[in-house]
C-alpha positions as CSV (number, residue, x, y, z in Angstrom):
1,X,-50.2,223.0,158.2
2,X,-46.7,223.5,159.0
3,X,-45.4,222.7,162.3
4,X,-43.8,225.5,163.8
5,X,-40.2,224.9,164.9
6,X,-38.9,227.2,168.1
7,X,-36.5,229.7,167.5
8,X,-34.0,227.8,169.7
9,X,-34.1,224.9,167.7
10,X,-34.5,226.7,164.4
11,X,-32.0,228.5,164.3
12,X,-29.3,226.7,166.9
13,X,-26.0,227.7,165.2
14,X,-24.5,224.9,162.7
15,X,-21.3,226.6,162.9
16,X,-18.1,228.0,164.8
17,X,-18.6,231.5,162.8
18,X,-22.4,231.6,164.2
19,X,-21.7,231.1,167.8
20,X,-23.1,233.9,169.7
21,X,-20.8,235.7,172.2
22,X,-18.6,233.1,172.7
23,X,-15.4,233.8,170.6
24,X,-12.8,233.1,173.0
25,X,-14.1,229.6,172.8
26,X,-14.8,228.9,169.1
27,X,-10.8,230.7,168.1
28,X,-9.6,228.0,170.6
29,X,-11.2,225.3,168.8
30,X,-10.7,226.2,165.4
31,X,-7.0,226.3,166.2
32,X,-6.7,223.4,168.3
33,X,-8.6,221.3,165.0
34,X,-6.0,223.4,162.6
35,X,-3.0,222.2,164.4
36,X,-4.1,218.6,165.2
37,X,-3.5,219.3,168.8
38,X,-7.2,217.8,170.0
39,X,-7.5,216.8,173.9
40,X,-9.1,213.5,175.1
41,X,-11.5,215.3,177.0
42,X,-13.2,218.2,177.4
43,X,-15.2,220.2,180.1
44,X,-18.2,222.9,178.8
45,X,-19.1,225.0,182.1
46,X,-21.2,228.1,182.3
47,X,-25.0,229.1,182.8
48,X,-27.7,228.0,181.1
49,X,-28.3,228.5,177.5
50,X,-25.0,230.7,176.4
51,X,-23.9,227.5,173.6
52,X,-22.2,224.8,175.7
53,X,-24.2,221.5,174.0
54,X,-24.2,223.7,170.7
55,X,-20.1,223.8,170.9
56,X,-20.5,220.4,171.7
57,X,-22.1,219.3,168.7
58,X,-20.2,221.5,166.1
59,X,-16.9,220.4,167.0
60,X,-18.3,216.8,166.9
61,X,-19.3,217.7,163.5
62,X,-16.0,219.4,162.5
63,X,-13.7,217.2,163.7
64,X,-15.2,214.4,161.5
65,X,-15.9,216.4,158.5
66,X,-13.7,215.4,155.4
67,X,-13.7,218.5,153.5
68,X,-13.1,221.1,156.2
69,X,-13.0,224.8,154.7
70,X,-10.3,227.2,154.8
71,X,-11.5,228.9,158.6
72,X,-11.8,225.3,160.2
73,X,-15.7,225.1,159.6
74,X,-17.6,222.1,158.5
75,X,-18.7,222.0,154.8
76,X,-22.1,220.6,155.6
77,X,-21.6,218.6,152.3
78,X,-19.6,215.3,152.7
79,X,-21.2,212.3,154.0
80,X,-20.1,212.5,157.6
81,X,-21.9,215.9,157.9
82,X,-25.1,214.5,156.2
83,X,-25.5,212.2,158.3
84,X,-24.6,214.0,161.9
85,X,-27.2,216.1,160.4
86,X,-30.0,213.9,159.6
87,X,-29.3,212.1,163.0
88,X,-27.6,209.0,161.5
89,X,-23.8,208.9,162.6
90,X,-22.5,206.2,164.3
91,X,-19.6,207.9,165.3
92,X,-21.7,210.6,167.6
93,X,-23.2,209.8,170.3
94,X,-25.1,211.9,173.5
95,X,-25.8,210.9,176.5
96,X,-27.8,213.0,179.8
97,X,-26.5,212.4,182.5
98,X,-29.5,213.7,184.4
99,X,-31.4,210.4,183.2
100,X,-28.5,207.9,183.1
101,X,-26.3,208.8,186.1
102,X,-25.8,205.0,187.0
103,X,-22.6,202.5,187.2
104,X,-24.2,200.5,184.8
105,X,-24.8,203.8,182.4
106,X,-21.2,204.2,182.4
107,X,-20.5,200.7,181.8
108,X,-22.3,200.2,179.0
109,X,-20.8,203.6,177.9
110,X,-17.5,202.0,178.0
111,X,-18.4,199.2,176.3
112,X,-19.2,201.2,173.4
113,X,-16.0,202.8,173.6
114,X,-13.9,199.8,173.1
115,X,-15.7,199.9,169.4
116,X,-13.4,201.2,166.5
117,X,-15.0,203.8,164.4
118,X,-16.3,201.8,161.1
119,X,-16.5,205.7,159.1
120,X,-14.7,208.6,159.8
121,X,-11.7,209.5,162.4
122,X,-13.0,210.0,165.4
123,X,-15.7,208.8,168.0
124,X,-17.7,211.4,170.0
125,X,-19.2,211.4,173.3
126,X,-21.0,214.1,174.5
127,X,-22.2,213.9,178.3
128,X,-24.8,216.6,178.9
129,X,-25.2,217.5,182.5
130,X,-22.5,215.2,183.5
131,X,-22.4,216.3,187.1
132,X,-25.2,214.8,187.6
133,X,-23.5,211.1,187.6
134,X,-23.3,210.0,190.7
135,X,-19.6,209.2,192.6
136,X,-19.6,205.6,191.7
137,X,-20.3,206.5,188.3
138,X,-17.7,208.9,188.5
139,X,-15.1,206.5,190.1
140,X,-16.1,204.2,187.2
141,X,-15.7,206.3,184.5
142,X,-12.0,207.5,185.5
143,X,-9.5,205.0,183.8
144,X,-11.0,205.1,180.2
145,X,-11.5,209.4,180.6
146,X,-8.0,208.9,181.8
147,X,-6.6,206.8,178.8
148,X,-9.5,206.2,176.0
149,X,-8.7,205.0,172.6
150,X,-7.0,206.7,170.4
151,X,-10.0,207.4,168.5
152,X,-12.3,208.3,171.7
153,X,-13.1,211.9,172.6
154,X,-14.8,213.1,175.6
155,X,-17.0,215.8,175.5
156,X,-18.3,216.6,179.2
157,X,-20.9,219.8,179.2
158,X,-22.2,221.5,183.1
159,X,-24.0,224.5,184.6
160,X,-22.8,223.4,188.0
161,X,-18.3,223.2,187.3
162,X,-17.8,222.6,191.8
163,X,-20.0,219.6,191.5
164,X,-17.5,217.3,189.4
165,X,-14.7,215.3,191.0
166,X,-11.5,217.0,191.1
167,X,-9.9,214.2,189.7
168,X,-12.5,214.2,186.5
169,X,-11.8,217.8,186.3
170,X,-7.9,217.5,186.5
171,X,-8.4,214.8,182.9
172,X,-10.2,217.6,180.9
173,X,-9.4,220.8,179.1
174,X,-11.9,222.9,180.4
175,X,-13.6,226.0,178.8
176,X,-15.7,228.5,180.9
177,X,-18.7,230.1,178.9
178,X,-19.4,233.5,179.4
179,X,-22.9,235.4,179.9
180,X,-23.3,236.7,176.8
181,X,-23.7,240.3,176.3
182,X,-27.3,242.0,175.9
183,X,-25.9,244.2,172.7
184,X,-24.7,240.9,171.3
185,X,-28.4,238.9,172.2
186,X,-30.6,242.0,170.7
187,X,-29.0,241.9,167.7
188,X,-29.3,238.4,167.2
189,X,-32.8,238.6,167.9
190,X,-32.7,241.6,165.4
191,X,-31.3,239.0,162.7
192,X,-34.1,236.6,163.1
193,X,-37.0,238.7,163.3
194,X,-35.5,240.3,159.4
195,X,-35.5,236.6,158.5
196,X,-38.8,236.5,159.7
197,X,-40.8,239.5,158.6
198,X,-41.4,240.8,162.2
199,X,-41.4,244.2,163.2
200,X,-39.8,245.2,165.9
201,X,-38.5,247.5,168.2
202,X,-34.8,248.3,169.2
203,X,-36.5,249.0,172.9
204,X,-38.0,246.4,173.3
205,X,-35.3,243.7,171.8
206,X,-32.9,245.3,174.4
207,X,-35.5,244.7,177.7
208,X,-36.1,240.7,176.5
209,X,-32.0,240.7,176.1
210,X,-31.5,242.2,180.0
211,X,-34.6,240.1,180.9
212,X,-32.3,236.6,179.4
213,X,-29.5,237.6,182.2
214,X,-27.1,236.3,179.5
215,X,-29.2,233.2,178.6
216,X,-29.5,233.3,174.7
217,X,-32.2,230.6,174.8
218,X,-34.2,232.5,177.4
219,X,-33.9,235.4,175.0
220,X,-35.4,233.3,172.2
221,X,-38.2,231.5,174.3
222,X,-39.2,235.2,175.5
223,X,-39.1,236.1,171.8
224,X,-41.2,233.7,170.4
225,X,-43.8,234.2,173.5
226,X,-44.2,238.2,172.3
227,X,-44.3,237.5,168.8
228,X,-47.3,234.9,169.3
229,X,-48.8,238.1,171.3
230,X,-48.5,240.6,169.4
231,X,-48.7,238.9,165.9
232,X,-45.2,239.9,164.6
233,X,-45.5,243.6,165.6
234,X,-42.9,243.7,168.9
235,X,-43.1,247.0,170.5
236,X,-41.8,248.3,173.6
237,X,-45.1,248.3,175.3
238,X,-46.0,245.2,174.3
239,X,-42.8,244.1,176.3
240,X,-43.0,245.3,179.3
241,X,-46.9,244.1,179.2
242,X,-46.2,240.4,178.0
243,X,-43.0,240.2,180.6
244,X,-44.5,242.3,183.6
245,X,-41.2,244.4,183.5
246,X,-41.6,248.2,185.5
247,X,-41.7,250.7,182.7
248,X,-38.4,253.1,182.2
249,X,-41.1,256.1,181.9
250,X,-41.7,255.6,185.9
251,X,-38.3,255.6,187.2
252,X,-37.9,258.9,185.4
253,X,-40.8,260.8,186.4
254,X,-39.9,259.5,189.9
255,X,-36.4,261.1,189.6
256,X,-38.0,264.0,189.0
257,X,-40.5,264.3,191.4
258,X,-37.7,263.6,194.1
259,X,-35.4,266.4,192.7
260,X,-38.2,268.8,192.9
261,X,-39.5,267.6,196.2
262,X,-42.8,266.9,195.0
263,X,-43.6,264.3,198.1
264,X,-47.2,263.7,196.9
265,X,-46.8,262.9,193.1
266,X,-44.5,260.4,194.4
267,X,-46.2,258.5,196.5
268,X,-49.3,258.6,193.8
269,X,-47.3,257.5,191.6
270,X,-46.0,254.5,193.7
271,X,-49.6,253.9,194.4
272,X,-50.4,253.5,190.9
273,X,-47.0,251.1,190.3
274,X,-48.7,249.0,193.0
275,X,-52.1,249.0,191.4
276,X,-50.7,247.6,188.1
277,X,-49.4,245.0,190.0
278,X,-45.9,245.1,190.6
279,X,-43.8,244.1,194.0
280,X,-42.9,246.9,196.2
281,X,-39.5,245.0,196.7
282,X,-38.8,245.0,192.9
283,X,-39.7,248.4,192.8
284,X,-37.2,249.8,195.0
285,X,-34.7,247.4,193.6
286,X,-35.3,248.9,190.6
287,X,-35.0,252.3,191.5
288,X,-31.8,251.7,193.0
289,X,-30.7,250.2,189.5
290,X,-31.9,253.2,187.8
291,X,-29.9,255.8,190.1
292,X,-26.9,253.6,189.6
293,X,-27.6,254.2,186.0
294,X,-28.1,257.8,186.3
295,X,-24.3,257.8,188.5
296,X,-22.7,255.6,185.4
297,X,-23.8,258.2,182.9
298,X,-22.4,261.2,184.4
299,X,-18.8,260.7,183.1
300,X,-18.7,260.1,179.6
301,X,-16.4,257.1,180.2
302,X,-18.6,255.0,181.7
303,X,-21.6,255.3,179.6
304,X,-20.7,252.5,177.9
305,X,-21.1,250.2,181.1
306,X,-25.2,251.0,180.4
307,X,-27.0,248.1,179.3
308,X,-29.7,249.8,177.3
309,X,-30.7,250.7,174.0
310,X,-29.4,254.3,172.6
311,X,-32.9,256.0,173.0
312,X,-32.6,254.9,176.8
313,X,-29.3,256.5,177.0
314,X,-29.8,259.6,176.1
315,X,-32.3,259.5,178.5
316,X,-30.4,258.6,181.0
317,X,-27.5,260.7,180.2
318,X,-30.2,263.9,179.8
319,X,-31.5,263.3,183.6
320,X,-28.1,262.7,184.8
321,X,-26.8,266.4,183.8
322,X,-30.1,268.1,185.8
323,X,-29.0,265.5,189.4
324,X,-26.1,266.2,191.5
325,X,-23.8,263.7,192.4
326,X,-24.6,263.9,196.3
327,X,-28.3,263.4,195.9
328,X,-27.8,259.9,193.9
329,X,-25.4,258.9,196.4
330,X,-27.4,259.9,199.5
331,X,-30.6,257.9,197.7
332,X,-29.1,255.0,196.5
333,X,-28.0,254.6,199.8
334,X,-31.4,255.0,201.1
335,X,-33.0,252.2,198.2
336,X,-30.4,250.3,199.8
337,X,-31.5,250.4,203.4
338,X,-34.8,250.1,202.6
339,X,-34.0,246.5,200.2
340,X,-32.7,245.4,203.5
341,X,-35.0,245.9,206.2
342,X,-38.3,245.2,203.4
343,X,-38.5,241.3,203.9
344,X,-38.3,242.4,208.0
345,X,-41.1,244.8,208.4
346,X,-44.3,244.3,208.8
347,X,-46.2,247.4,206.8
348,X,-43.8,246.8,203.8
349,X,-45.9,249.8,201.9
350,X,-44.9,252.3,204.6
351,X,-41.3,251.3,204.3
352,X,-40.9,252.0,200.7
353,X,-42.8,255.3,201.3
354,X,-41.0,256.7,204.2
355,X,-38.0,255.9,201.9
356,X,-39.4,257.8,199.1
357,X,-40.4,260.8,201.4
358,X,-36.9,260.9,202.7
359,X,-35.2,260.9,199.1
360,X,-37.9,264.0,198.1
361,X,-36.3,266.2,200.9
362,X,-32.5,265.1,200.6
363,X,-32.3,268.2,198.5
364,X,-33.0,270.3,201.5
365,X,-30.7,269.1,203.8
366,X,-27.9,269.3,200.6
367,X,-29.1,272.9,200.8
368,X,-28.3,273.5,204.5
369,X,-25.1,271.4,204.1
370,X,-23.6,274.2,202.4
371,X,-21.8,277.1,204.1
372,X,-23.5,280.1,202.3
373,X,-27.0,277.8,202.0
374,X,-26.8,277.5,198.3
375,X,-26.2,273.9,196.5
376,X,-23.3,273.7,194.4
377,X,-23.4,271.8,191.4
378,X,-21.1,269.4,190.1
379,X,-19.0,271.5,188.2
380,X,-18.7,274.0,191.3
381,X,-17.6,271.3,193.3
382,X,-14.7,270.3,190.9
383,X,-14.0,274.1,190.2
384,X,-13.4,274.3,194.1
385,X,-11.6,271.3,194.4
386,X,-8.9,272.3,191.9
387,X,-8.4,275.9,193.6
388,X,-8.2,274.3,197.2
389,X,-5.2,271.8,195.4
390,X,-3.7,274.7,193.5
391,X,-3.6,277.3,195.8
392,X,-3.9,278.4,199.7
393,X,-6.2,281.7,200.2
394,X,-4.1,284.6,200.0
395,X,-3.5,287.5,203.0
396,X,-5.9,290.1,201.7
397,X,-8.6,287.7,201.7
398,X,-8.2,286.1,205.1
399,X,-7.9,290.3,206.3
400,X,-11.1,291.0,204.6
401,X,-12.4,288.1,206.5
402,X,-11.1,289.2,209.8
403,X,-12.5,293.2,209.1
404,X,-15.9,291.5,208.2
405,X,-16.1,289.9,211.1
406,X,-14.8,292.6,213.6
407,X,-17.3,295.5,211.8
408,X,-20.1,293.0,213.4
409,X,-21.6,295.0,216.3
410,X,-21.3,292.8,219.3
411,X,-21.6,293.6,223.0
412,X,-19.2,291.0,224.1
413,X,-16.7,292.4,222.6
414,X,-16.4,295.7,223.7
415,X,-16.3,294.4,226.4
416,X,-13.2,292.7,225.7
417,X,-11.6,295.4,224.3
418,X,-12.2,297.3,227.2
419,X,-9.8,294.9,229.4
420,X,-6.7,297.0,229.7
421,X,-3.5,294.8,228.4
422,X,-0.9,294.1,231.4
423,X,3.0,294.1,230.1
424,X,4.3,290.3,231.0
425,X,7.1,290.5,233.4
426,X,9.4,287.7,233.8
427,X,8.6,285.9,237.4
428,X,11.6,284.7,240.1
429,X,11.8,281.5,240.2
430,X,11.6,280.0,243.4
431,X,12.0,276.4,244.5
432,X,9.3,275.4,246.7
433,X,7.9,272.5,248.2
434,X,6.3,270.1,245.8
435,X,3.4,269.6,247.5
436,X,2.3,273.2,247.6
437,X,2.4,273.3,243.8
438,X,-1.7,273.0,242.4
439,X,-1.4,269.9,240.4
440,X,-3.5,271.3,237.1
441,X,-1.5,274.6,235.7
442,X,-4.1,276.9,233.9
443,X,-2.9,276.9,230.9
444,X,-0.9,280.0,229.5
445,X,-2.7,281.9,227.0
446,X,-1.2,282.1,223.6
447,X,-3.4,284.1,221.5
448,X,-5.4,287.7,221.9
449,X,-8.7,287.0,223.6
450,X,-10.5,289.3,221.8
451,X,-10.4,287.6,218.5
452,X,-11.1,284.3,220.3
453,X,-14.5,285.7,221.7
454,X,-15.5,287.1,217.7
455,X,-14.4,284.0,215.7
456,X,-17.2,282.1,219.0
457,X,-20.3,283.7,217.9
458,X,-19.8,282.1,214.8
459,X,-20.7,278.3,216.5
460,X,-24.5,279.1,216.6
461,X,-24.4,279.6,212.4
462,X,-22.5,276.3,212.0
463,X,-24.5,274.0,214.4
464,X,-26.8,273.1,211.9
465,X,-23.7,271.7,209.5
466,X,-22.0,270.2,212.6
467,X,-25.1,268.0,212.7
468,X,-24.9,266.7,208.8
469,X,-21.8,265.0,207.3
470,X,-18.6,266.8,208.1
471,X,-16.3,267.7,205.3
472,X,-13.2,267.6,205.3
473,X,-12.7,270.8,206.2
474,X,-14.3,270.2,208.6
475,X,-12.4,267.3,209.7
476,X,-8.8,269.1,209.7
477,X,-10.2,272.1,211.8
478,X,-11.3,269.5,214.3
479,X,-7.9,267.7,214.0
480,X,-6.4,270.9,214.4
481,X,-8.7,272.1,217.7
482,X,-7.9,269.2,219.4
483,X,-4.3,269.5,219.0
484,X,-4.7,272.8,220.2
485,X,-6.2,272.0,223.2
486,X,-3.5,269.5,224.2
487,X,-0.8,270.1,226.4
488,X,2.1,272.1,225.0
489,X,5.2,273.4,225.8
490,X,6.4,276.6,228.5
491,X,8.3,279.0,226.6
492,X,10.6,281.6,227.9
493,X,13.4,283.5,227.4
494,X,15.9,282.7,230.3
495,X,18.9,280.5,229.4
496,X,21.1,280.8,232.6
497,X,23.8,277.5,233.2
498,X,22.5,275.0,235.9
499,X,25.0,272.3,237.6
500,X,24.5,268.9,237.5
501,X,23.6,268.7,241.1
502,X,20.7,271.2,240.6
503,X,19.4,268.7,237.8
504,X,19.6,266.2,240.1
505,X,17.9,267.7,242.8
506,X,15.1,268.7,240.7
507,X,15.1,265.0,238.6
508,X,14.8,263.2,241.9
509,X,11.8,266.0,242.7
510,X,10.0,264.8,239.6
511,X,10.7,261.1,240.1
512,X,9.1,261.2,243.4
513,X,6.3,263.7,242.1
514,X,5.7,260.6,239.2
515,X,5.3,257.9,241.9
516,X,3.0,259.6,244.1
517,X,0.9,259.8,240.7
518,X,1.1,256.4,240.4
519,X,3.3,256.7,237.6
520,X,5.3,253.5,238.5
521,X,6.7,252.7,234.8
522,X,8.0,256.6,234.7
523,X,9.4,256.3,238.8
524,X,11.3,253.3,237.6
525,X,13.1,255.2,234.0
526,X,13.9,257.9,236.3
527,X,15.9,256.2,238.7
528,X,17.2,253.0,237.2
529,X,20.1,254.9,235.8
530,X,21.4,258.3,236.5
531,X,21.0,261.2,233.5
532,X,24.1,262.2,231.5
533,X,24.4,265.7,230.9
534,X,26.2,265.7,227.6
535,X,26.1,270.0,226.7
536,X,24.6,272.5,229.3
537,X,21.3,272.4,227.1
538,X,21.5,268.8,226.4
539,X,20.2,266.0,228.9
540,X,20.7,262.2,227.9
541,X,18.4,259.2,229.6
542,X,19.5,255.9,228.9
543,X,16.8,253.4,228.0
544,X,16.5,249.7,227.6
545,X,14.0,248.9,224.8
546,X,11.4,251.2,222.8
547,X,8.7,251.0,225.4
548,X,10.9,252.8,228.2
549,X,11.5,255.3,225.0
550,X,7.7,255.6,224.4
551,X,7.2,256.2,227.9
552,X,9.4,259.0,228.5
553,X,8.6,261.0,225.2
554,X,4.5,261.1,226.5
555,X,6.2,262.0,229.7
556,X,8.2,264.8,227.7
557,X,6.2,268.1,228.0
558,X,4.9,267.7,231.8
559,X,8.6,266.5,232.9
560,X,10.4,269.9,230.9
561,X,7.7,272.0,231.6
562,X,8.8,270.6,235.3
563,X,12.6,270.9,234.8
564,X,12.6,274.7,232.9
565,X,11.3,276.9,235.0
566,X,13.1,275.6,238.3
567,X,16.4,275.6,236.4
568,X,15.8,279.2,234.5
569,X,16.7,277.7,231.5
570,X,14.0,277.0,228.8
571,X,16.6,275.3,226.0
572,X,16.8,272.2,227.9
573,X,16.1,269.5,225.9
574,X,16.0,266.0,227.1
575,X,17.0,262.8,224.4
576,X,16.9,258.8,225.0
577,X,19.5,256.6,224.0
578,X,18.9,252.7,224.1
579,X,21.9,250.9,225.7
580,X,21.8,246.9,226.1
581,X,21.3,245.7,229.7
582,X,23.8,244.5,231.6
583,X,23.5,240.8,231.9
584,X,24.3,239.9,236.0
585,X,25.7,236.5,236.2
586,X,24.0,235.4,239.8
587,X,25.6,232.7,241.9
588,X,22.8,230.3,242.9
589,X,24.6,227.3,243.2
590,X,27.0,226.1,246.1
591,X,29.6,224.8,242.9
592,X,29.1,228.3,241.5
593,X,29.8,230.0,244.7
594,X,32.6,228.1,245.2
595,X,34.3,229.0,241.5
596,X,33.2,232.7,242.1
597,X,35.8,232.5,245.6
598,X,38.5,230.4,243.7
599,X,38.3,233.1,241.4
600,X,39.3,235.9,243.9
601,X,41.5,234.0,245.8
602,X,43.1,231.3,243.7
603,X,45.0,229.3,247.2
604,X,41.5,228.4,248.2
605,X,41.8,225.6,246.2
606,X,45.0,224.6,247.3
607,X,43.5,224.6,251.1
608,X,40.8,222.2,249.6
609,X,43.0,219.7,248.8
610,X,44.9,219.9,251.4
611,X,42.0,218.9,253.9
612,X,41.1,216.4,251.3
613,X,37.2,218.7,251.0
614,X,34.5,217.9,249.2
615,X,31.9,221.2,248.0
616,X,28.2,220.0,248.4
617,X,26.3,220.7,245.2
């Protein structure tokens, strides 16, 4: 009987050209062995079983070979490769690191070193798991990585790169391994099972190649494992069985129960998932892998980022046309809340079911999300998009909307219509005492109250929306209702010429007015410096730095609508100009003082001397 070799092992590629998934590394070492241009050292890094060891070895092999073909592959004929082959080459050697992590390893490692080659060019060292030595060993093994022989080369191979020295890493050329990519594993595993005889499954090759998470040795241990079960007939089914993986079919019929608000078929169905076996935490993880699968395949140009097999796809790109964009999004986002608080609760079951129960009626509250209570699809939604961006609604349809809305029968208002319209006449303006002035103004209204009290009744339809997601829509009206409620500015039509003593009188009302409020900061900008009156419109405030200037534009509309009225002219406009501070030299000491009188009266000095005086300092 023949003794039955892994597939790892069997078929563990010989050459560059056989690598799998890996051809940024291979070209690099193919041209670095073309153009002589070999480093001392090298660093393999990357996850477990994507080819690091298996680089390793074939550029060993290559590098020593002595008929070396035209793409830089070893001919597997000459002597040197024989014996690397059959395990006989003195000029390779392999060392784990995991098992030999000691000074002394990496002394009798250098030892060996110091030996010439007796066949062939080069001498090989291969470290696997090197970051396992320890930091003497390390410390030990820096001078000769540093500056081996001529004929020395250094091959170091890690899963875990942060782990080595910084100054080992700094002596290597180091190469980063990839994950290797599930199309690239399932058809290498497609390869071996037609050298093999086995039937199989396009499926089922791609679940073993997602199950490897880009380990291509995983892939083939998992391979192997199903064969042996199902005597070289590999089917989908038999996958998922063998590997205890959450059949497709599930997620599907799930997503459909949940579009069609079928609350009980779900929650049988996650019953049954349950009763097979499977975790309630890798269920809902993946569902939420599923609906991010269904989002990917609703735009043709990011299909391609699916990791499945084509039948899958078309699956999944079927299921995505018939679910709209906000439902995924809204359940994915539940599958997300609930992966969060599962390890916390206590009744994990009832957490993944009150999740599921709220994902079967997120169609319904869609429903009510939308004005007229119909769900738009996906192409609606773009459709309306693109006429919003092109276009603003024209006048006959905003008048259709206004006669729609006053045909409504409505008590209210009649009754508003009924309120006989008085003609605004222009008051006399008066100055009076400031204190007998009410403080709050009712504000002047600037619009017809009888459209006001129509466009109201419509809160009660929209309170249900104002309770969901607002859109944004929604957002600008909002922006735009609470602009509208702040405080604006008193127009009128008088424009008569004020002097600049009546702007005084009434600037010195405000200022007053402004510190009885407590407005200290706007008391002080008032009277630190007198106004300029630069046109008889035109008022100029002279500021010191921007936050004087930020003050007095909040202070802007109160202080005109102040200023306007009194002076019968509602053109005055009021500016800031910033103007550097005078600097005040102050005399503090008695030299200083003394200068500052010299200064005025130069024969004070004389008068010193004269007495023979001294100034104290």
């Amino acid at each position: 009987m023949e003794n039955f070799i892994v597939s790892a092992r069997k078929y563990r590629p010989a050459t560059f050209e056989t690598v799998v998934g890996q051809h940024h590394i291979t070209g690099t070492l193919k041209n670095a062995i073309k153009n002589n241009q070999l480093a001392q050292a090298f660093l393999f890094c990357g996850p477990r079983g994507v080819g690091k060891t298996t680089c390793a070895r074939i550029l060993a092999k290559t590098i020593n070979c002595t008929n070396l073909t035209a793409e830089q592959e070893a001919c597997g004929t000459c002597e040197s490769c024989i014996s690397f082959q059959t395990g006989h080459s003195f000029n390779f050697h392999e060392l784990d690191a995991a098992s030999n992590n000691s000074v002394d390893d990496i002394r009798s490692l250098i030892d060996q070193v110091r030996i010439p080659p007796q066949a062939g060019k080069y001498k090989i060292y291969i470290i696997d798991e090197v970051h396992m030595l320890s930091a003497n060993a390390f410390n030990a093994f820096l001078k000769t990585l540093e500056e081996p022989p001529s004929y020395a080369i250094f091959i170091l191979a890690t899963t875990e790169k942060h782990k080595i020295l910084p100054t080992i890493l700094s002596r290597c050329q180091i190469f980063d391994f990839n994950r290797i990519q599930v199309d690239d594993i399932s058809g290498h595993l497609n390869k071996i099972a037609q050298r093999e005889n086995i039937s199989v499954e396009a499926d089922g090759l791609h679940i073993i190649a997602q199950k490897a998470d880009g380990g291509l040795r995983d892939a083939l241990s998992m391979f192997d494992q199903i064969v042996s079960y199902t005597n070289k007939n590999l089917t989908y089914k038999s996958v998922i069985d063998n590997l205890n993986i959450l059949d497709y079919d599930y997620y599907f019929k799930l997503t459909q129960y949940l579009n069609t608000t079928d609350v009980s078929n779900s929650l049988i169905l996650f019953d049954e998932i349950l009763n097979n076996g499977f975790d309630g935490n890798n269920f809902i993880n993946g569902l939420a892998n599923h609906l991010r699968n269904l989002l990917v395949a609703k735009d043709p140009q990011t299909t391609k980022l699916l990791e499945v097999s084509e039948t899958i796809k078309q699956k999944y790109i079927t299921q995505s046309q018939q679910t709209p964009v906000s439902f995924i999004l809204t359940a994915l986002n539940l599958a997300n809340q609930c992966d969060l608080n599962y390890k916390n609760s206590k009744n994990q079951r009832l957490q993944v079911e009150l999740s599921l129960i709220k994902m079967c009626h997120i169609p319904s509250v869609l429903q009510l999300a939308q004005p007229n209570g119909n769900s738009a699809t996906d192409e609606d939604q773009i459709k309306k998009k693109t006429n919003l961006s092109s276009a603003a609604p024209s006048k006959p349809a905003v008048q259709e909307f206004a006669n729609n809305i006053t045909s409504a029968p409505v008590d209210s208002t009649e009754t508003v219509q009924k309120i006989p319209q008085q003609e605004s006449k222009p008051l006399p303006v008066v100055p009076q005492p400031l204190h007998d002035q009410p403080k709050n103004t009712p504000p002047i209204p600037l619009t017809n109250p009888a459209p006001t009290a129509k466009i109201a009744l419509n809160n009660n339809a929209n309170a249900k929306i104002s309770t969901l997601i607002p859109s944004l829509t929604d957002l600008e009206r909002r922006a735009e209702e609470e602009e509208n409620d702040g405080p604006k500015y008193i127009t009128g039509e008088a424009r008569e010429a004020f002097t600049y003593e009546q702007l005084m009188f009434y600037w010195n009302q405000y200022a007053t007015k402004a510190k009885e409020d407590n407005k200290i900061n706007v008391y002080t900008l008032l009277t630190s410096s007198d106004p300029v009156l630069d046109s008889p419109e035109e008022v100029t405030v002279h500021v010191e730095h921007k936050i004087q200037e930020g003050q007095l534009q909040d202070e802007m509309i109160d202080f005109l609508n102040f200023l306007r009225p009194r002076l019968k002219n509602f053109h005055l406009t009021i500016k800031s100009k910033q103007v550097a501070r005078a600097v005040v030299n102050r005399l503090y000491t008695n030299v200083e003082k003394y200068q500052y009188l010299i200064e005025k009266n130069p024969k004070l000095e004389e008068m010193r001397k004269r007495f023979n005086l001294d100034v104290n300092s």
